[in-house]
Steps between C-alpha positions, in 0.01 A plus 500: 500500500512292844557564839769422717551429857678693662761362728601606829870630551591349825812501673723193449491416883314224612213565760471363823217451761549692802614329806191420740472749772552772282349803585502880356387797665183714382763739391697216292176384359398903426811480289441253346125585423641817357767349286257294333216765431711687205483156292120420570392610202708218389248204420794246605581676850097619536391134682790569715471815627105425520534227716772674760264837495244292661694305746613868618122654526 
């Protein structure tokens, strides 16, 4: 028996920086914050949501 890795199912669209200037509200980033909590169990989203929970403390 072997492992697999298991792939991410991302959306066909291709990602962009965002422009410089841009700016979201505590609200936006509260959003955002929360959005991302229900997948931190998730060991591929965990880093991310790690690393915006302390920019926001």
């Amino acid at each position: 028996m072997t492992s697999r890795q298991t792939q991410m199912n991302l959306p066909s669209f291709t990602f962009r920086s965002p422009p410089a200037g841009l700016h979201l509200t505590v609200q936006e980033w509260a959003l955002i914050v929360k959005a991302l909590s229900a997948y931190q169990h998730n060991q591929t989203y965990r880093p991310l949501y790690e690393k915006l929970m302390d920019r926001t403390s």
